[in-house]
SEPAKE-358556 format. One line per field, with one value per residue (C-alpha): chain; y negated, z negated, x negated; residue number from 1. Coordinates in steps of 0.001 Angstrom, whole numbers. Layout:
chain	c(A, ...) .
v	c(Y, ...) .
w	c(Z, ...) .
u	c(X, ...) .
resi	c(NUM, ...) .
# end
This chain:
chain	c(A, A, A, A, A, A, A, A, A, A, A, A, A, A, A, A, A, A, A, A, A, A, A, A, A, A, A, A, A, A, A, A, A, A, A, A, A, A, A, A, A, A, A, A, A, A, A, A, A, A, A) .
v	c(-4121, -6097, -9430, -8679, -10049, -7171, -4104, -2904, 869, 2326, 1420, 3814, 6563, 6037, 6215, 9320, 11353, 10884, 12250, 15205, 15917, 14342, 16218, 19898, 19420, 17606, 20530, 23466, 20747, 20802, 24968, 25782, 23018, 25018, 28216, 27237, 26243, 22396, 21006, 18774, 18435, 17756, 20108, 22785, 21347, 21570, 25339, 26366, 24474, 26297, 29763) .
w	c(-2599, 585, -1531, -2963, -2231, -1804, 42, 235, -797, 2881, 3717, 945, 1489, 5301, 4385, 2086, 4783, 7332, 5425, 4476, 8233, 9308, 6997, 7860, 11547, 11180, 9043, 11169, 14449, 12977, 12018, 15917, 17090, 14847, 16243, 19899, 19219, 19755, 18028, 16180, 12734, 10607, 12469, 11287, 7731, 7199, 8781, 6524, 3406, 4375, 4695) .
u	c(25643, 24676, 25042, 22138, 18756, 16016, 16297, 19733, 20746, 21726, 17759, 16530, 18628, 18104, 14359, 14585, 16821, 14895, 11671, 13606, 14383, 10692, 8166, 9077, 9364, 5666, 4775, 6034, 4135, 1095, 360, 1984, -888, -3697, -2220, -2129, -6295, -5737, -9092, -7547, -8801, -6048, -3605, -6072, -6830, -2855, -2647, -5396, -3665, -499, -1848) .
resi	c(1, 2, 3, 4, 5, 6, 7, 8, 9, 10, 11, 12, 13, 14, 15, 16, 17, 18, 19, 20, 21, 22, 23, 24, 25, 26, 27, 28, 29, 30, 31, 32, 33, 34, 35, 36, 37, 38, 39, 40, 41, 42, 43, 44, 45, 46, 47, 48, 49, 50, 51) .
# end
């Protein structure tokens, strides 16, 4: 596995964990942002996506 040339296996599923855990605390970030009335645009485009 690590004799390999190219990207090894750990650095995929390190990759693909951490997006699991990253995505729905980004996701849950953005509609409290668009709740709280911070202007930003895509915290609102996502709340209004969502709902």
């Amino acid at each position: 596995m690590y004799g390999q040339p190219g990207i090894p296996w750990d650095f995929y599923l390190l990759t693909f964990f951490h997006a699991l855990f990253v995505i729905p605390v980004h996701i849950v970030l953005f509609r409290w942002r668009a709740k709280e009335g911070y202007t930003s645009f895509y915290a609102k485009d996502v709340y209004v996506a969502k709902d």
